[in-house]
Backbone as a chain_set.jsonl record, in Angstrom:
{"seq": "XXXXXXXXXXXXXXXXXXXXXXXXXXXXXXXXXXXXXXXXXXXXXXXXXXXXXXXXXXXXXXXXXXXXXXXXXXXXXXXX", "coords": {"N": [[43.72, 157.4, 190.742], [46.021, 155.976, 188.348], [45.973, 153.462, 186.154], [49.082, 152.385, 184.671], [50.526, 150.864, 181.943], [52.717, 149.062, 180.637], [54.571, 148.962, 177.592], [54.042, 147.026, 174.88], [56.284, 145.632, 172.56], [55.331, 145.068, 169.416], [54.764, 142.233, 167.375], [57.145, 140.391, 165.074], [56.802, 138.677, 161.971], [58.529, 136.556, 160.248], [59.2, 137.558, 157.834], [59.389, 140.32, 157.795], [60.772, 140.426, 159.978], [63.246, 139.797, 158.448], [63.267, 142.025, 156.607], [63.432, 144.405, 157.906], [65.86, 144.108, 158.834], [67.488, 144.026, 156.896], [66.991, 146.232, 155.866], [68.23, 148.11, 157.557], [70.661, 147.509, 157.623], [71.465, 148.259, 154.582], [71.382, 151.223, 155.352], [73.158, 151.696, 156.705], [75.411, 154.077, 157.731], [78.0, 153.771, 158.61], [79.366, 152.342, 157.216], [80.265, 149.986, 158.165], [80.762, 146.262, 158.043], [78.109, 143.978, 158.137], [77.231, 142.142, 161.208], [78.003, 138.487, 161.587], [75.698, 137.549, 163.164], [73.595, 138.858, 161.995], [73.339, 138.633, 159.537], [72.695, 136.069, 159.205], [70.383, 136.076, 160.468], [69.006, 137.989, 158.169], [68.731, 135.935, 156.361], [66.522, 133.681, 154.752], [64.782, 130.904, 156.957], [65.381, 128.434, 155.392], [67.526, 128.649, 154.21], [68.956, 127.251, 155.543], [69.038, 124.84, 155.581], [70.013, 121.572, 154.786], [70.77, 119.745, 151.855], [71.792, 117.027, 150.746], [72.085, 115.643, 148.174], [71.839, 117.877, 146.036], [73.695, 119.833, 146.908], [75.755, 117.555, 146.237], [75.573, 117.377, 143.704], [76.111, 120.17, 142.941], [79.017, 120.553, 143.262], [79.846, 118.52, 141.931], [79.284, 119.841, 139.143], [80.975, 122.205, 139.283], [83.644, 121.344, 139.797], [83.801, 120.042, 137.258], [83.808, 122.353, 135.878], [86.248, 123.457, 136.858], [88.107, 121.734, 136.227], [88.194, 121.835, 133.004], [88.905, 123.847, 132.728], [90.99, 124.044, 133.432], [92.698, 122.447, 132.02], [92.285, 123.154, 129.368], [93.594, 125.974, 130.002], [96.276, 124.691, 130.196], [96.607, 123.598, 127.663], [97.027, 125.659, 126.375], [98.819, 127.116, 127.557], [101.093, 126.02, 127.444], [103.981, 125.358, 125.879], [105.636, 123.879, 123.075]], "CA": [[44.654, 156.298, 190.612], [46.077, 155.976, 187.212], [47.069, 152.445, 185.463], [50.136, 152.285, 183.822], [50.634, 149.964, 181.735], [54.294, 148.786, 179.97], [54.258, 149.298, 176.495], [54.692, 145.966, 174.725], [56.607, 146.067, 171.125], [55.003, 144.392, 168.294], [56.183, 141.024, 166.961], [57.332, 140.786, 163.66], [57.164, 138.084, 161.109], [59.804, 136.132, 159.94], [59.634, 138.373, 156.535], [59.305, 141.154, 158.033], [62.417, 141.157, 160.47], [64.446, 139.876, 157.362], [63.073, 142.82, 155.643], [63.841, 145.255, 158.444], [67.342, 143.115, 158.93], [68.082, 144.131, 155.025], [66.829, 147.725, 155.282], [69.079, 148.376, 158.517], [72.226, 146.524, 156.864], [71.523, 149.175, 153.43], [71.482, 152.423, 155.6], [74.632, 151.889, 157.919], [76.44, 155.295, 157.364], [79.415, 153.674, 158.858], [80.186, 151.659, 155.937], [80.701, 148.48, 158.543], [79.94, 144.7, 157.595], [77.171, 142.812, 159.178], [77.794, 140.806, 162.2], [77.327, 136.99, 161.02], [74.495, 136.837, 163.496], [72.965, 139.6, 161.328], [73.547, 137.702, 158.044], [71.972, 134.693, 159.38], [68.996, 136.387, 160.803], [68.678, 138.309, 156.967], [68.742, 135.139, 155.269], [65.457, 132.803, 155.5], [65.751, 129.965, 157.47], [65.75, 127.255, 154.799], [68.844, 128.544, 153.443], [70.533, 126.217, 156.268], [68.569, 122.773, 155.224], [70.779, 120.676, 154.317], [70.006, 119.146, 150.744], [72.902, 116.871, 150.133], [71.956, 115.284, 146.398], [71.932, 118.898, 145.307], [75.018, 120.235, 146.918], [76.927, 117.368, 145.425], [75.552, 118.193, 142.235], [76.867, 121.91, 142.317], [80.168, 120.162, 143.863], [80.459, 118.565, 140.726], [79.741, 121.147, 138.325], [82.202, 123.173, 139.495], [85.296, 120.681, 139.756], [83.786, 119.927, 136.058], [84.062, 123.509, 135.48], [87.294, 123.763, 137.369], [89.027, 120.732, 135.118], [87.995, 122.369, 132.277], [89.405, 125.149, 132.404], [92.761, 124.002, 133.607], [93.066, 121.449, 130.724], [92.141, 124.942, 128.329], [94.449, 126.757, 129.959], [97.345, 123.917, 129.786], [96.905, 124.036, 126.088], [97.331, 127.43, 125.854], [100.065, 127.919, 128.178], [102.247, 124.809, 127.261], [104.323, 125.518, 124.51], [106.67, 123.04, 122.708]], "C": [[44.664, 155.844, 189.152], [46.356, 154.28, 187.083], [47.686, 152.499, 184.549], [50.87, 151.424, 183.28], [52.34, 149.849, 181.16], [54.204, 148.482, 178.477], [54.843, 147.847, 175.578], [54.877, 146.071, 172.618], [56.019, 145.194, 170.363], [55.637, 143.141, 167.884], [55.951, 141.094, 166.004], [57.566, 139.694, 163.146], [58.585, 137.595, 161.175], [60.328, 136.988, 158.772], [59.947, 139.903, 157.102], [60.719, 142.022, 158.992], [63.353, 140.649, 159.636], [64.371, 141.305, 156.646], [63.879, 144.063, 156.412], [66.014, 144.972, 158.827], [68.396, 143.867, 157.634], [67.981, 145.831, 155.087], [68.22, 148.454, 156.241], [70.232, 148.412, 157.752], [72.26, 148.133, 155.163], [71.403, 150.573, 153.94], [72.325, 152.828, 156.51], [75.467, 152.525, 157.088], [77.936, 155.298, 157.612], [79.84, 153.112, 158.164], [80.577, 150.491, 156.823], [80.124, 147.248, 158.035], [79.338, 144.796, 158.214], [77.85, 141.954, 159.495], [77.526, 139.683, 161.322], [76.082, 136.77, 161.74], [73.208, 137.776, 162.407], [72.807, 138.853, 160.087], [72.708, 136.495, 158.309], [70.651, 135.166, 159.466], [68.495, 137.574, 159.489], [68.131, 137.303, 156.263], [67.253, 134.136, 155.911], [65.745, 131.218, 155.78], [66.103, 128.171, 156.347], [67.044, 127.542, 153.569], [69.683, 127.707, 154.303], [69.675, 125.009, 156.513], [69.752, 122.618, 154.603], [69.825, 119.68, 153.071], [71.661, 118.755, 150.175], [72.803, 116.402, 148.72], [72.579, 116.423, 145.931], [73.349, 119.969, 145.572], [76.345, 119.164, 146.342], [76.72, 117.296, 144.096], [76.521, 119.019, 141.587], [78.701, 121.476, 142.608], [80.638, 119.661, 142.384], [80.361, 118.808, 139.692], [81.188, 121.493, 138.593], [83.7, 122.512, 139.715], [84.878, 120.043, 138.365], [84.459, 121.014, 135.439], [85.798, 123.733, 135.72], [88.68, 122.816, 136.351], [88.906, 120.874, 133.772], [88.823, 123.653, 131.664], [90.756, 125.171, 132.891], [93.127, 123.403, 132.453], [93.302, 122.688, 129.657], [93.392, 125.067, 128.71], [96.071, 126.006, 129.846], [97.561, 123.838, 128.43], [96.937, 124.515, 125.543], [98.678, 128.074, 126.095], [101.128, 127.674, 127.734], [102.531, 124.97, 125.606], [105.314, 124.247, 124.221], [107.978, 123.864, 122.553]], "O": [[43.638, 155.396, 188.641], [47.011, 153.807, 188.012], [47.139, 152.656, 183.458], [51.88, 151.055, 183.88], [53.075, 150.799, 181.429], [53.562, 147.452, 178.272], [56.053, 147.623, 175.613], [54.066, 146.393, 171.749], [56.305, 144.093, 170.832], [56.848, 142.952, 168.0], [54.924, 141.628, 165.582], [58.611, 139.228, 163.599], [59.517, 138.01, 161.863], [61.531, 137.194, 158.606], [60.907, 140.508, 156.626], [61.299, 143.107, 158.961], [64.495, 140.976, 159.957], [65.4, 141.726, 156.117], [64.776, 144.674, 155.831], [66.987, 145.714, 158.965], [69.602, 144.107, 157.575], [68.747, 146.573, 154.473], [69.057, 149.187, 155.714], [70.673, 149.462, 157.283], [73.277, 148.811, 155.011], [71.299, 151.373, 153.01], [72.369, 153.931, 157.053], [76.09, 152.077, 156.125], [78.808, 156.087, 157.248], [81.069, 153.166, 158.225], [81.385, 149.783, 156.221], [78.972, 147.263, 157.604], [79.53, 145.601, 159.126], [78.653, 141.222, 158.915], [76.838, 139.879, 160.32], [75.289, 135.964, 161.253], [72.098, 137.303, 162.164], [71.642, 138.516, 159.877], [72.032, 136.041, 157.386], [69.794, 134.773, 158.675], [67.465, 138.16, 159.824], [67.15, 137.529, 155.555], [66.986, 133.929, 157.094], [66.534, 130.479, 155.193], [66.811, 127.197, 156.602], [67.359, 126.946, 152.539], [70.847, 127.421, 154.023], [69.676, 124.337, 157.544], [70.378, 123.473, 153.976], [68.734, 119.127, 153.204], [72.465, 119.467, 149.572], [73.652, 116.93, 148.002], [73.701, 116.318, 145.437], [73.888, 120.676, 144.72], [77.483, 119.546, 146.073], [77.672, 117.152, 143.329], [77.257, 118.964, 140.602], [79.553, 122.196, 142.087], [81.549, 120.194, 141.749], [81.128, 118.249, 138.908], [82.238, 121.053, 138.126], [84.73, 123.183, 139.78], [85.774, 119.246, 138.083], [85.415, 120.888, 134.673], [86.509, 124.14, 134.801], [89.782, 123.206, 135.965], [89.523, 120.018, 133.138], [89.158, 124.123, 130.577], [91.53, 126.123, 132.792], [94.019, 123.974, 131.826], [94.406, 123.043, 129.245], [94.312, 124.52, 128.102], [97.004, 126.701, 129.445], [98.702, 124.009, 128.0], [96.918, 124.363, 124.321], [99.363, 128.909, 125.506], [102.045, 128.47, 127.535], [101.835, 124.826, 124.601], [105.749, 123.642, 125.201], [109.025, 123.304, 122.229]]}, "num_chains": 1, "name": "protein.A"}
């Protein structure tokens, strides 16, 4: 009388299934995107904290940046 047991898979890190997440995603021969649940489960999870100070920081950079470079280009474009 044999026992046969059920073969139980390994668990894997949080780095570790981003890592395998990333290697998968760089050897798909079909040339398809990643699902979004794939993308999420690549990325580590404190890329989805919320840190509002610092996103309206970059918010206003970039409508600095953005008014900047329209003003430029208005006094480039605009001829008399």
């Amino acid at each position: 009388d044999y026992n046969i047991g059920t073969i139980v898979p390994s668990l894997q890190t949080e780095d570790e299934a981003m890592d395998q997440g990333i290697s998968n995603f760089m050897n798909n021969r079909d040339n398809e995107p990643p699902k979004l649940g794939q993308v999420v489960k690549m990325l580590p999870k404190e890329t989805w904290d919320v840190d509002t100070p610092t996103s309206l920081f970059y918010f206003a950079v970039d409508m600095l940046a953005v008014i900047t470079t329209m003003g430029f280009l208005d006094a480039i474009v605009t001829s008399d």
